[in-house]
KOLDRENNU-201842 format. One record per residue (C-alpha): residue in one letter; x, y, z; residue number from 1. Coordinates in nm, 3 decimals, always signed. Each point is the difference from the previous one (the first is absolute). Layout:
REM residues N
resn->a&xx->X&yy->Y&zz->Z&resi->NUM
...
REM end
This chain:
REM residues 368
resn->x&xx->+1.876&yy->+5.214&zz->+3.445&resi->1
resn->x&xx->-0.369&yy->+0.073&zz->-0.110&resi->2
resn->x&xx->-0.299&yy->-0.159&zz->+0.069&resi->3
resn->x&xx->-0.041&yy->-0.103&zz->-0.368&resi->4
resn->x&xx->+0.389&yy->-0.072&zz->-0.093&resi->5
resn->x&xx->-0.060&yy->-0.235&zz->+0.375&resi->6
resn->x&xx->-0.318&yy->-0.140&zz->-0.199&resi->7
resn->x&xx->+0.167&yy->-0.078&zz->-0.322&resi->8
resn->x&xx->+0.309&yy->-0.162&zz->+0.186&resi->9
resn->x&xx->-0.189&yy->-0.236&zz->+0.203&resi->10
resn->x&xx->-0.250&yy->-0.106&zz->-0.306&resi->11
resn->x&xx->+0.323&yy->-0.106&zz->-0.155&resi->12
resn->x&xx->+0.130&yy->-0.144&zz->+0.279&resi->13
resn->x&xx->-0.330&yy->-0.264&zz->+0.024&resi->14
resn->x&xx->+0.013&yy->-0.038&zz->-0.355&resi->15
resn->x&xx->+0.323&yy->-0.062&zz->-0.032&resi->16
resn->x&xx->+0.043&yy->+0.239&zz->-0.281&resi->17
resn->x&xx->+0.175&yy->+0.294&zz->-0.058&resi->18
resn->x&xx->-0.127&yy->+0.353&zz->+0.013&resi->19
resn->x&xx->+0.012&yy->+0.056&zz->-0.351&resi->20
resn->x&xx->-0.278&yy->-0.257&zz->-0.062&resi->21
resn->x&xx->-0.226&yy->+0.129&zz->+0.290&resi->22
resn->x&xx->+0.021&yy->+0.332&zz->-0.154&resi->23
resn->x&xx->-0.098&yy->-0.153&zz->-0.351&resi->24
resn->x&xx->-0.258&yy->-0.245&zz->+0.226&resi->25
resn->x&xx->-0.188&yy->+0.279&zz->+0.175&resi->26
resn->x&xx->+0.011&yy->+0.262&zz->-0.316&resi->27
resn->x&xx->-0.113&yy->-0.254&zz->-0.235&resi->28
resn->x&xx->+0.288&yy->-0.017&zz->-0.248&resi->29
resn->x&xx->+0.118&yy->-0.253&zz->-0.223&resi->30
resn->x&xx->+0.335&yy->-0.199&zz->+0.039&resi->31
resn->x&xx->-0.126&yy->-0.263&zz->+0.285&resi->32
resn->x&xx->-0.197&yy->-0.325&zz->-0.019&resi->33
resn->x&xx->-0.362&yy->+0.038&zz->+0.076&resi->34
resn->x&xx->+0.039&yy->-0.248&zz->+0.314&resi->35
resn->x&xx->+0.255&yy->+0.213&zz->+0.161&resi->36
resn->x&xx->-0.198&yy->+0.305&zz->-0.073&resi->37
resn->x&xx->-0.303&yy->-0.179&zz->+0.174&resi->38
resn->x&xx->+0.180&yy->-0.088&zz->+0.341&resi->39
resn->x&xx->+0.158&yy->+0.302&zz->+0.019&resi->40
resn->x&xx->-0.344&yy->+0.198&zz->+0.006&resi->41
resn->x&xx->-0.122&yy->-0.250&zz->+0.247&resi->42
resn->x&xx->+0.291&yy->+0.032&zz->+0.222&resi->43
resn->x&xx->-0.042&yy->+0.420&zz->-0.028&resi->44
resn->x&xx->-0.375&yy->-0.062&zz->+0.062&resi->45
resn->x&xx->+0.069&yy->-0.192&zz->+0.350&resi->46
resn->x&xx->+0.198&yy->+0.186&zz->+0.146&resi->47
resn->x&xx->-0.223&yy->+0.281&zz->-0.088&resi->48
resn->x&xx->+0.231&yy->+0.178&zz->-0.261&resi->49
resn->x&xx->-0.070&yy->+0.229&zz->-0.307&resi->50
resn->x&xx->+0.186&yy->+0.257&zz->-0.230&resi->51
resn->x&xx->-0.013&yy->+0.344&zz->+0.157&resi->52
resn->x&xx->-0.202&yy->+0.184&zz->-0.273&resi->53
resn->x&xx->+0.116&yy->+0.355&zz->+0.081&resi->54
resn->x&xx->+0.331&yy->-0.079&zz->-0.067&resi->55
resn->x&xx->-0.007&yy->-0.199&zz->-0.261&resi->56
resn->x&xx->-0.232&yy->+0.269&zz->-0.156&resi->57
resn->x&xx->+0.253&yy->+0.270&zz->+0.010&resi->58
resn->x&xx->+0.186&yy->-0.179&zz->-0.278&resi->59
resn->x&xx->-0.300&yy->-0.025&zz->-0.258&resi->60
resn->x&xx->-0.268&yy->+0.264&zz->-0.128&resi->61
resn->x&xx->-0.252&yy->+0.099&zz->+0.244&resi->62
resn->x&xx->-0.298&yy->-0.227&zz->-0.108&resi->63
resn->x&xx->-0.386&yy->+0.089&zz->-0.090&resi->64
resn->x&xx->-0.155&yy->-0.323&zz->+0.160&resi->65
resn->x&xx->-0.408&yy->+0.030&zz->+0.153&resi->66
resn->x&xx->-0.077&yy->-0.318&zz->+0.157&resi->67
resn->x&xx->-0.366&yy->-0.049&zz->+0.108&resi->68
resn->x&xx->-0.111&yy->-0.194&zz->+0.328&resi->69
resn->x&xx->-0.296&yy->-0.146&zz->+0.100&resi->70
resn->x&xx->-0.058&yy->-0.127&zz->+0.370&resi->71
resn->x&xx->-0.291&yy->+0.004&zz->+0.221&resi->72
resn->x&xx->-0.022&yy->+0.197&zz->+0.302&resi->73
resn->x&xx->-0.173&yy->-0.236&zz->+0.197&resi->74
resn->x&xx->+0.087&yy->-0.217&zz->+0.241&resi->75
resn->x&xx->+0.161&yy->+0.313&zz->+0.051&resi->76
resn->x&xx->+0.188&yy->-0.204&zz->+0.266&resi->77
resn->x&xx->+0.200&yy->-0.158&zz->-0.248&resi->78
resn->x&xx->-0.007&yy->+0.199&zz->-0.290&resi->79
resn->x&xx->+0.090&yy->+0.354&zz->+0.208&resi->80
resn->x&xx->+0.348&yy->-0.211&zz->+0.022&resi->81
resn->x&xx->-0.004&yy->-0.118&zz->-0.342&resi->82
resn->x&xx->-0.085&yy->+0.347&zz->-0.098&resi->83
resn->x&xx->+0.251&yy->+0.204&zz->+0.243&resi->84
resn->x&xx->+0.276&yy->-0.220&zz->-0.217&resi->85
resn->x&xx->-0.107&yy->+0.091&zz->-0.348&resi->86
resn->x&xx->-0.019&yy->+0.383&zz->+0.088&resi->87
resn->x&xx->+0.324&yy->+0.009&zz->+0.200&resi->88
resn->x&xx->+0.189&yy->-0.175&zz->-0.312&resi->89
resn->x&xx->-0.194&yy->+0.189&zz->-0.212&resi->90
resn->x&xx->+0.161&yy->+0.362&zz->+0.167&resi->91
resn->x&xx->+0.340&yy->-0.160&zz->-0.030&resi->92
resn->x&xx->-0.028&yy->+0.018&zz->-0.356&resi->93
resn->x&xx->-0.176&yy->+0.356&zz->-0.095&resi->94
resn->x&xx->+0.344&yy->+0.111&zz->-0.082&resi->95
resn->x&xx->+0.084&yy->-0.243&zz->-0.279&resi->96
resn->x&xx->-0.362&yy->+0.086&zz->-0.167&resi->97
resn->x&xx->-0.177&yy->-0.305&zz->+0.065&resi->98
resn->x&xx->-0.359&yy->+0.112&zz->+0.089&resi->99
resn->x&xx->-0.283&yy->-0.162&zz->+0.164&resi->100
resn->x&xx->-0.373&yy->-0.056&zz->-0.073&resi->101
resn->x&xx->-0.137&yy->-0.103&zz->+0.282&resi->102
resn->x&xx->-0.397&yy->-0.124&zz->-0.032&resi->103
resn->x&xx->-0.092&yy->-0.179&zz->+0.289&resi->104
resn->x&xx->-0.308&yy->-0.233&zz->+0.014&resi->105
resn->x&xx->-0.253&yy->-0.034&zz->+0.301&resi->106
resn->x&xx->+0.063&yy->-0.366&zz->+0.080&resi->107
resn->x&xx->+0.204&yy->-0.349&zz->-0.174&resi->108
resn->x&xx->-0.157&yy->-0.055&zz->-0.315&resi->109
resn->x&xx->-0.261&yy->+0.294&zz->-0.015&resi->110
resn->x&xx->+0.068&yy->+0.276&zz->-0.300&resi->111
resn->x&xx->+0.334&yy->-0.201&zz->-0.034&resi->112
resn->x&xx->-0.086&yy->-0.100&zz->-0.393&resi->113
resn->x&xx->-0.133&yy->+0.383&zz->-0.092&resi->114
resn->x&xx->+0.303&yy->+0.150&zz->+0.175&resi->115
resn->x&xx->+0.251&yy->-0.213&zz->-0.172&resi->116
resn->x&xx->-0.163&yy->+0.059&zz->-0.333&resi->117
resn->x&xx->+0.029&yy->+0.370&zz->+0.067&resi->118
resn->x&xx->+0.325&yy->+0.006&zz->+0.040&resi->119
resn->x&xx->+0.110&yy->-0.219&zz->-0.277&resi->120
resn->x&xx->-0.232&yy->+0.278&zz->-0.227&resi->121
resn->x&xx->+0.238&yy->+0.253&zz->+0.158&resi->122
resn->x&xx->+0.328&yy->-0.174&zz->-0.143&resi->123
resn->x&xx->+0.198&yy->-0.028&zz->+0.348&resi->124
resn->x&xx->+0.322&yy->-0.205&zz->-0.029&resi->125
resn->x&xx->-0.055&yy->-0.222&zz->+0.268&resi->126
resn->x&xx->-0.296&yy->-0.073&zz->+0.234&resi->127
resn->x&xx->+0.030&yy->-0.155&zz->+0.372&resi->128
resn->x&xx->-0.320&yy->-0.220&zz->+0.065&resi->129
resn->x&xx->-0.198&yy->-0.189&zz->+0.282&resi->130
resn->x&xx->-0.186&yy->-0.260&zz->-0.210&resi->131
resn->x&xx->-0.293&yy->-0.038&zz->+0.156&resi->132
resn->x&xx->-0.212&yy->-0.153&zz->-0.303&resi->133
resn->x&xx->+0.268&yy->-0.170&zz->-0.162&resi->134
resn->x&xx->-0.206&yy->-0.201&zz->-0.268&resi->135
resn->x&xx->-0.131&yy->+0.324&zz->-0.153&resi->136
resn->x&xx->+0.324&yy->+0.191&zz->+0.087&resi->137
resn->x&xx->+0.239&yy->-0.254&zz->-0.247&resi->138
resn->x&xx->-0.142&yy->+0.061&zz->-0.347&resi->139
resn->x&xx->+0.038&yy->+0.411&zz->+0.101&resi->140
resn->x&xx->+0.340&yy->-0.084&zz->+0.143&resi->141
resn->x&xx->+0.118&yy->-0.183&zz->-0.291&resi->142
resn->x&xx->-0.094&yy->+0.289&zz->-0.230&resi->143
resn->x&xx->+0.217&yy->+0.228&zz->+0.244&resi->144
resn->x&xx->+0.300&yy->-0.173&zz->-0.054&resi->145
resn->x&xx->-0.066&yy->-0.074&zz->-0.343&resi->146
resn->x&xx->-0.025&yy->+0.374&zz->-0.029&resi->147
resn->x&xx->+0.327&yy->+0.053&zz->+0.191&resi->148
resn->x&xx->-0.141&yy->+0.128&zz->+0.340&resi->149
resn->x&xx->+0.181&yy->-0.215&zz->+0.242&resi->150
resn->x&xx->-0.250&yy->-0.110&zz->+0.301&resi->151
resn->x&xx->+0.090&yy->-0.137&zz->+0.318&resi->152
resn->x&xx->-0.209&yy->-0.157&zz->+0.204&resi->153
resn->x&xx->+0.040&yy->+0.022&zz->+0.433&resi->154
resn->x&xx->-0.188&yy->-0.167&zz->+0.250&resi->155
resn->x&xx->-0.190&yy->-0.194&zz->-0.182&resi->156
resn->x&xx->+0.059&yy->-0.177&zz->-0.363&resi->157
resn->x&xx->-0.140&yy->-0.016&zz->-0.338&resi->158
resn->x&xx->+0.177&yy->-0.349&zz->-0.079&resi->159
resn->x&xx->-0.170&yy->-0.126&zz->-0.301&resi->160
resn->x&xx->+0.140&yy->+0.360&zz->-0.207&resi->161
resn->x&xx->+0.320&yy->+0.142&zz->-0.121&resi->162
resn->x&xx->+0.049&yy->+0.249&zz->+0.255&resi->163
resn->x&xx->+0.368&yy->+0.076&zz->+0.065&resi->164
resn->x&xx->+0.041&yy->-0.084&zz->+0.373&resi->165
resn->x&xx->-0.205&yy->-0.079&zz->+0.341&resi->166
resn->x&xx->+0.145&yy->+0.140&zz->+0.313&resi->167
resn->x&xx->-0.143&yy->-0.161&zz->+0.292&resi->168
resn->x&xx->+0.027&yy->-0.285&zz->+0.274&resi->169
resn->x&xx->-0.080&yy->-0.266&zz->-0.190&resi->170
resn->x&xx->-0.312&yy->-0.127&zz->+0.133&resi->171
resn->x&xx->+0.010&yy->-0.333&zz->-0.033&resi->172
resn->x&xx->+0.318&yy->-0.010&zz->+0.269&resi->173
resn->x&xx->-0.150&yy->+0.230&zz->+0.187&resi->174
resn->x&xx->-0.306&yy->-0.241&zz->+0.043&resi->175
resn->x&xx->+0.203&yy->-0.271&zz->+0.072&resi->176
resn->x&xx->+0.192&yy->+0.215&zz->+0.240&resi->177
resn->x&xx->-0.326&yy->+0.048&zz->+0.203&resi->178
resn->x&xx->-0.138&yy->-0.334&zz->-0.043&resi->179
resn->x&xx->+0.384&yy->-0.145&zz->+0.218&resi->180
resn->x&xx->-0.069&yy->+0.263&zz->+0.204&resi->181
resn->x&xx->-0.407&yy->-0.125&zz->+0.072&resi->182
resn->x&xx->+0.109&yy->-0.380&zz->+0.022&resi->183
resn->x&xx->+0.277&yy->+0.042&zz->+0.241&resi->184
resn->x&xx->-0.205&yy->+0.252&zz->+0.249&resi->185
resn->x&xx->-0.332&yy->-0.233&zz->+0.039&resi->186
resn->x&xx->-0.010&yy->-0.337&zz->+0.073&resi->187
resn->x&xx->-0.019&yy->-0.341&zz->-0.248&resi->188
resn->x&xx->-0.396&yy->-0.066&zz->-0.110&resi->189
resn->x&xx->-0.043&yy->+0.410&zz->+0.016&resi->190
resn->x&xx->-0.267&yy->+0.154&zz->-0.182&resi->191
resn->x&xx->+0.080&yy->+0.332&zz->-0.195&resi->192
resn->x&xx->-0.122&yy->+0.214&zz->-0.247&resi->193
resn->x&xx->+0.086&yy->+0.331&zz->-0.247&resi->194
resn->x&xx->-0.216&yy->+0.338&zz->-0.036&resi->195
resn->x&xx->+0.173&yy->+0.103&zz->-0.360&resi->196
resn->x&xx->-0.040&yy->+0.318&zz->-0.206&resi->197
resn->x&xx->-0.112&yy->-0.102&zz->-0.315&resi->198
resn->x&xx->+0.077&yy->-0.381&zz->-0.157&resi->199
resn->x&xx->-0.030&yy->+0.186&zz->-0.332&resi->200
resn->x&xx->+0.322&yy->+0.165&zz->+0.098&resi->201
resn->x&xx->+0.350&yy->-0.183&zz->-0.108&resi->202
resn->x&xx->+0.163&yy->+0.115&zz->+0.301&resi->203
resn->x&xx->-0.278&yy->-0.116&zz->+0.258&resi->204
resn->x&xx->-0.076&yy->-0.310&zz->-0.173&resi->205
resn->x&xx->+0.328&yy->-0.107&zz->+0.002&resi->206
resn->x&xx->+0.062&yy->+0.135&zz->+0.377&resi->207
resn->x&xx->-0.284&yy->-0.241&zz->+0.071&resi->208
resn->x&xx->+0.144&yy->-0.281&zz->-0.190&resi->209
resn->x&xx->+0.328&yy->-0.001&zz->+0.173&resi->210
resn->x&xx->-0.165&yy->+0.054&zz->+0.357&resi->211
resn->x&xx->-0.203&yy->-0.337&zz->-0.109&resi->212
resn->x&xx->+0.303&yy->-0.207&zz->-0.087&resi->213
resn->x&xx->+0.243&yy->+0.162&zz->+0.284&resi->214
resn->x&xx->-0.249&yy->-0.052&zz->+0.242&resi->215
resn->x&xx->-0.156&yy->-0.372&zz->-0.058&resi->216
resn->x&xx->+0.437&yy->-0.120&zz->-0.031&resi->217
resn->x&xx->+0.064&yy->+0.121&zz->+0.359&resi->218
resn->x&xx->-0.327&yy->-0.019&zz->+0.185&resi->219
resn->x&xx->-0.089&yy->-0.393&zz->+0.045&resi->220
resn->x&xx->-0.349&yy->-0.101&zz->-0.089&resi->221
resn->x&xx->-0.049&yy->+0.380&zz->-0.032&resi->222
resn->x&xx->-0.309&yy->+0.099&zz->-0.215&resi->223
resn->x&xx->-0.110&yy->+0.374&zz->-0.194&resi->224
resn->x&xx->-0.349&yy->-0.021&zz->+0.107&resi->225
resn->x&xx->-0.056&yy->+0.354&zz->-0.230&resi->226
resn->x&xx->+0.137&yy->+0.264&zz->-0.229&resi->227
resn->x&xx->-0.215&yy->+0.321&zz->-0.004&resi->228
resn->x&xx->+0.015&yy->+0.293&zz->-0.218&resi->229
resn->x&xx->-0.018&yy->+0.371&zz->+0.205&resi->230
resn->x&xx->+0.080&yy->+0.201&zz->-0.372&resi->231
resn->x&xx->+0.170&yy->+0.203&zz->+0.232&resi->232
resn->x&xx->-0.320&yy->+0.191&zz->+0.134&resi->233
resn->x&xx->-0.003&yy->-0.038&zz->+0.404&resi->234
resn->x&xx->-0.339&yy->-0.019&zz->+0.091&resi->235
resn->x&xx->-0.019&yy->-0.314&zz->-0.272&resi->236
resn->x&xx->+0.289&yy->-0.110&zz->+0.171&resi->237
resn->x&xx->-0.121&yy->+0.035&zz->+0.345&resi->238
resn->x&xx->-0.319&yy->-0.192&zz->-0.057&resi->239
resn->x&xx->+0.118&yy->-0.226&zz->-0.161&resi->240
resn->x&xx->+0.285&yy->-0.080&zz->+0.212&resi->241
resn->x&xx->-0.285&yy->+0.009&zz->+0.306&resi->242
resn->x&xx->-0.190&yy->-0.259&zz->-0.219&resi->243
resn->x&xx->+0.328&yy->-0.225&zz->-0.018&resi->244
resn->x&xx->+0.012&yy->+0.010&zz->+0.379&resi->245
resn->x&xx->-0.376&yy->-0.128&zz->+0.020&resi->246
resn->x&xx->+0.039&yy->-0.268&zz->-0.253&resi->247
resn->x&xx->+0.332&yy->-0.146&zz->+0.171&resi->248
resn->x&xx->+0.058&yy->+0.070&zz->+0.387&resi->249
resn->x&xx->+0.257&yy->-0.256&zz->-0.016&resi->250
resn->x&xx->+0.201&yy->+0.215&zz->-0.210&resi->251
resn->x&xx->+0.410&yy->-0.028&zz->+0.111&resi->252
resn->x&xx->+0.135&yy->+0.255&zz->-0.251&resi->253
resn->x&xx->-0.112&yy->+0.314&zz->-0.262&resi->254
resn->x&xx->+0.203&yy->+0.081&zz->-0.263&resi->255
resn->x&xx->-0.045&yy->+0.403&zz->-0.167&resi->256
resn->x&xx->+0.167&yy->+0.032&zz->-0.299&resi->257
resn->x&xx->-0.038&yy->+0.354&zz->-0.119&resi->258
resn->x&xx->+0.086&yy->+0.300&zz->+0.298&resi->259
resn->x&xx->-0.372&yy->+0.022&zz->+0.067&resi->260
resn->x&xx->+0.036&yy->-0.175&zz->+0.278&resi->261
resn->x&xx->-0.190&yy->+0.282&zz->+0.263&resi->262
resn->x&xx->-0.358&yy->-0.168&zz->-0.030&resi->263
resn->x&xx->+0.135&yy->-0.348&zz->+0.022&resi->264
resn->x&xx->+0.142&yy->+0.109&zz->+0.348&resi->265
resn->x&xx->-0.327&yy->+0.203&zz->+0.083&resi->266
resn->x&xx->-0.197&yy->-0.341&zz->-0.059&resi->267
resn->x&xx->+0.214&yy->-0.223&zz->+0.196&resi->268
resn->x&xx->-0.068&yy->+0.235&zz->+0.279&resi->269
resn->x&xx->-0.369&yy->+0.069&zz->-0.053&resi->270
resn->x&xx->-0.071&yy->-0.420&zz->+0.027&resi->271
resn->x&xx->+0.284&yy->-0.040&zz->+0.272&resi->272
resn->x&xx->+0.287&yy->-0.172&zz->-0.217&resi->273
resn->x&xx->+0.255&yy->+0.275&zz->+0.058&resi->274
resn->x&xx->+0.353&yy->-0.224&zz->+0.142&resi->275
resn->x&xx->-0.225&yy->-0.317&zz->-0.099&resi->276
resn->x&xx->+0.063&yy->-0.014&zz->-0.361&resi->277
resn->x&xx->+0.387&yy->+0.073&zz->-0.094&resi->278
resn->x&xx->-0.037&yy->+0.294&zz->-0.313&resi->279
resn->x&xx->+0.239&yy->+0.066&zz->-0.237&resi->280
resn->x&xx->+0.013&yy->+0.275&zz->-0.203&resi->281
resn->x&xx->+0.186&yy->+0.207&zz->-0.248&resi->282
resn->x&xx->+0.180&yy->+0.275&zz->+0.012&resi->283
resn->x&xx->+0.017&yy->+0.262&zz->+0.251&resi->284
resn->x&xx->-0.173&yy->+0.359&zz->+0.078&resi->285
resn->x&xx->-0.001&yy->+0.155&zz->+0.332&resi->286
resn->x&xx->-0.376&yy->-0.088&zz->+0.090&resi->287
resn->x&xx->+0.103&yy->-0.370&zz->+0.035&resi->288
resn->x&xx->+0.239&yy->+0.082&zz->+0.280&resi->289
resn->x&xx->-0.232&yy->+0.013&zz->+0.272&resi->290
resn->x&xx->-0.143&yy->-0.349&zz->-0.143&resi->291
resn->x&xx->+0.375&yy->-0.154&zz->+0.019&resi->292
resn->x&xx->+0.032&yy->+0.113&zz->+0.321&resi->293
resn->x&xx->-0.316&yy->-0.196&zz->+0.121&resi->294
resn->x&xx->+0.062&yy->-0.300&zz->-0.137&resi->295
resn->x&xx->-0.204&yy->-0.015&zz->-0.272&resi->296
resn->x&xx->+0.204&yy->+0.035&zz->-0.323&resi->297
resn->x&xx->+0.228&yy->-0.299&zz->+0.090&resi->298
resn->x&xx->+0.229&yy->+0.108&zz->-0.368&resi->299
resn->x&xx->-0.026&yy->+0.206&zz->-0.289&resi->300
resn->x&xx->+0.163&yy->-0.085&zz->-0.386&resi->301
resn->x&xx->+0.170&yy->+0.291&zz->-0.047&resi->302
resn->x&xx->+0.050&yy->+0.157&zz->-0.386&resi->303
resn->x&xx->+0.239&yy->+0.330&zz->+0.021&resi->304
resn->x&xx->-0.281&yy->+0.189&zz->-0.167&resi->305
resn->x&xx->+0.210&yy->+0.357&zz->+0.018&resi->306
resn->x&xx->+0.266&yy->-0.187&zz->-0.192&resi->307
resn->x&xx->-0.226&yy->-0.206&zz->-0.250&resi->308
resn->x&xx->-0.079&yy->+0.379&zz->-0.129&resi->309
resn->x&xx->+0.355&yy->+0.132&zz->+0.057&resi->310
resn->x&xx->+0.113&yy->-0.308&zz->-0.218&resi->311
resn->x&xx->-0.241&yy->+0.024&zz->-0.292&resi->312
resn->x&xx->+0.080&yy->+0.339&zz->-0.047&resi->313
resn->x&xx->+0.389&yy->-0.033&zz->-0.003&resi->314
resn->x&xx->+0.014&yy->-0.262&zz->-0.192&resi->315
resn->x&xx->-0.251&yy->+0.110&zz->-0.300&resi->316
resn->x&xx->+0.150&yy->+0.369&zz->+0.001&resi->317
resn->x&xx->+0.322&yy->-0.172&zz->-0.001&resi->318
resn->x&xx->-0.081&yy->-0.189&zz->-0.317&resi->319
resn->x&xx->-0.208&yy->+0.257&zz->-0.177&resi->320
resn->x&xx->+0.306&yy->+0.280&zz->+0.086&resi->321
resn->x&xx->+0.330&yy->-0.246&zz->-0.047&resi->322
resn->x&xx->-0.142&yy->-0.301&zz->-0.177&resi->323
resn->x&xx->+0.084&yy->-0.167&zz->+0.262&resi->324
resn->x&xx->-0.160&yy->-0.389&zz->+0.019&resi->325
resn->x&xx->-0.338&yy->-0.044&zz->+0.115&resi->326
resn->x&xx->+0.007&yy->-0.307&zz->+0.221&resi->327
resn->x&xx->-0.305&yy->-0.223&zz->-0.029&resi->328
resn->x&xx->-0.077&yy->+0.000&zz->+0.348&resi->329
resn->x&xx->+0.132&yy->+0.154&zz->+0.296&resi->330
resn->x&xx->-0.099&yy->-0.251&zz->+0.305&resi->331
resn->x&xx->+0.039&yy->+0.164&zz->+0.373&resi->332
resn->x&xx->+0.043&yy->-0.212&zz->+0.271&resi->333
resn->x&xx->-0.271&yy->-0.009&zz->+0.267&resi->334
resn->x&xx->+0.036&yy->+0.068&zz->+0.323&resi->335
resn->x&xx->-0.135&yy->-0.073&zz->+0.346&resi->336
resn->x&xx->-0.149&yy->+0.194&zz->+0.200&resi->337
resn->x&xx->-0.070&yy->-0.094&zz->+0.415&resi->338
resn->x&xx->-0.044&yy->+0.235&zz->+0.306&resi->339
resn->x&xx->+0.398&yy->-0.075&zz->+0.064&resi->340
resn->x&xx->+0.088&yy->+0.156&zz->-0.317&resi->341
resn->x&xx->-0.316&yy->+0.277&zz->-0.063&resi->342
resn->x&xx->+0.176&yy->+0.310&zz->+0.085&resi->343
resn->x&xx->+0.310&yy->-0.069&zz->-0.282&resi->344
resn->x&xx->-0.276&yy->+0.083&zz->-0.260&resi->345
resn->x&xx->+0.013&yy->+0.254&zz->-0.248&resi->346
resn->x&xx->-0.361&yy->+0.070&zz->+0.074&resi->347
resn->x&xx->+0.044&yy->-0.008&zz->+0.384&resi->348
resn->x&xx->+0.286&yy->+0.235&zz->-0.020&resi->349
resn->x&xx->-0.202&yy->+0.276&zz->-0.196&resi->350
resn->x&xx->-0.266&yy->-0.080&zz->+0.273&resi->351
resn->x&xx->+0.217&yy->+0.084&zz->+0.297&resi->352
resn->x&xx->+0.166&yy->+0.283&zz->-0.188&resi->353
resn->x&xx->-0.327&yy->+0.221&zz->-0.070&resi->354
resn->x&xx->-0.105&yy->-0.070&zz->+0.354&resi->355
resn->x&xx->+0.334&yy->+0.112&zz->+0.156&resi->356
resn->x&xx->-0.047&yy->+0.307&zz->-0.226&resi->357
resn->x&xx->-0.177&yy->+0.236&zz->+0.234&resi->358
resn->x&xx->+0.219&yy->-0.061&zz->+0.284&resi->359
resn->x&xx->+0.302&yy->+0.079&zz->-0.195&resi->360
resn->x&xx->-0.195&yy->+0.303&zz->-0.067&resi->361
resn->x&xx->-0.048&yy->+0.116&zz->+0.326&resi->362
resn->x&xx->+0.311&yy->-0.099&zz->+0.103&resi->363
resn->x&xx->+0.164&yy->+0.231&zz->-0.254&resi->364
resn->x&xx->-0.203&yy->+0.296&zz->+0.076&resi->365
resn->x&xx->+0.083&yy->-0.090&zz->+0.414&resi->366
resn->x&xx->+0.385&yy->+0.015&zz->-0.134&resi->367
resn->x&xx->-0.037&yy->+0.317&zz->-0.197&resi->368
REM end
């Protein structure tokens, strides 16, 4: 049986439907009530499921389809990953004529509005987008749509406009997830606070929201003596994280809610906080190992960037190829990452296999 006839069978199984209408479900025909369409997409999308396109592809025209995207590069931490998934998707589907423009801006929410006006001017069919100035972002991503160019926001959302989708871990959960996490590891009456990206940001604003509300329900008496903005630049980040550390030497618990977390461990150790102050973080790159390992990053929140890109590319080439339906969001699931569990991580695995690459060099040429 094959992986996707397997797929289709088991979404029909939890549905309780049959495979006709998970067919019509996932190709967005007609002939099934728009409730059952609904759970069946959300059943496919938890367990991780979608349409293979090459297949389905070989039974329609090939299509013309450009689809522009517009990410930062830095953190490069995080958006390498978000990146890697966009341009590995994004190979899977040169044969079916979907091509990419691919304009890249220096950091979240710098160029992002010149870009995205750019490529709307160049009449792509779809554009994948990192909001990072979402109130002047909406009235240009309204016109997009209104124009017919699909756009798709990942990462980070543009809520207020009439984008398509958002393809993220929603923040707000993943706040709160860090915020249980903060309240059960320090003790009742602790004192905590957050170094943030930018507030101006939906997705670190509302990361910062949840942490508040997760953290204050299971910490006792707990207070947030302080949420700072690092806009994502390190040595802002690092000083000001050093200043937090000055103002409050009491300080039980730090909470970063961006990956630019390097500088907030650099400060704890410059004043002498490192294993004093439990961190957590988010996300995962192979320079936080060593800080893991220590004792210093208690947790990190993390949010699949590889397959936040990898998503948002499937699922707008999927629509803008098959018509298939756009959902309004795709939500990921966060995960947790502790020293127990580090080395299961997509970016911990790339790690190891690079390093391992020049021995399994020599040993090849000791073989030959």
């Amino acid at each position: 049986m094959s992986k996707e006839k397997h797929g289709i069978h088991l979404i029909a199984e939890m549905a309780n439907v049959s495979i006709g209408t998970v067919d019509r479900a996932l190709h967005g025909r007609g002939g099934i009530k728009e409730a059952t369409r609904k759970r069946i997409l959300q059943i496919a999308q938890q367990i991780g499921y979608s349409p293979n396109l090459a297949a389905r592809a070989l039974s329609v025209a090939k299509a013309q389809v450009r689809i522009g995207v517009c990410i930062p590069k830095e953190i490069h931490f995080f958006y390498d990953q978000l990146w890697s998934g966009v341009l590995d998707e994004a190979r899977h589907l040169e044969h079916l004529g979907v091509e990419f423009e691919n304009r890249p801006v220096r950091t979240l929410g710098e160029g992002d509005i010149e870009v995205f006006k750019e490529l709307v001017a160049r009449r792509v069919d779809g554009i994948i987008l990192t909001a990072g100035s979402p109130k002047e972002l909406t009235p240009l991503i309204d016109e997009a749509e209104e124009k017919g160019a699909r756009v798709v926001c990942v990462s980070t959302d543009a809520p207020e406009s009439r984008r398509s989708s958002i393809v993220c871990v929603e923040p707000y959960l993943n706040g709160c997830l860090a915020g249980e996490l903060m309240g059960k590891c320090v003790p009742p009456g602790s004192k905590v606070a957050v170094v943030a990206g930018m507030l101006s940001t939906e997705d670190h604003r509302k990361k910062t929201d949840g942490f508040t509300e997760g953290f204050l329900q299971h910490c006792p008496e707990g207070k947030i003596v302080s949420v700072v903005e690092g806009h994502e630049d390190e040595k802002e980040s690092f000083q000001k994280t050093s200043e937090l550390l000055r103002r409050f030497p009491e300080l039980d618990g730090l909470y970063v809610n961006t990956v630019n977390c390097l500088p907030v461990c650099r400060a704890l150790g410059a004043r002498g906080f490192e294993g004093k102050v439990k961190l957590i973080t988010t996300d995962l790159f192979a320079e936080m190992a060593p800080y893991f390992q220590k004792g210093i990053i208690t947790a990190s929140i993390y949010q699949h960037p590889y397959r936040q890109g990898q998503l948002a590319v499937r699922l707008l080439a999927d629509n803008l190829t098959n018509k298939v339906h756009l959902p309004p969001a795709a939500h990921l699931s966060p995960g947790v990452v502790m020293s127990t569990n580090l080395h299961l991580f997509r970016e911990m695995r790339l790690t190891e296999a690079k390093s391992s690459e020049p021995l399994l060099r020599s040993r090849s040429v000791l073989q030959a």
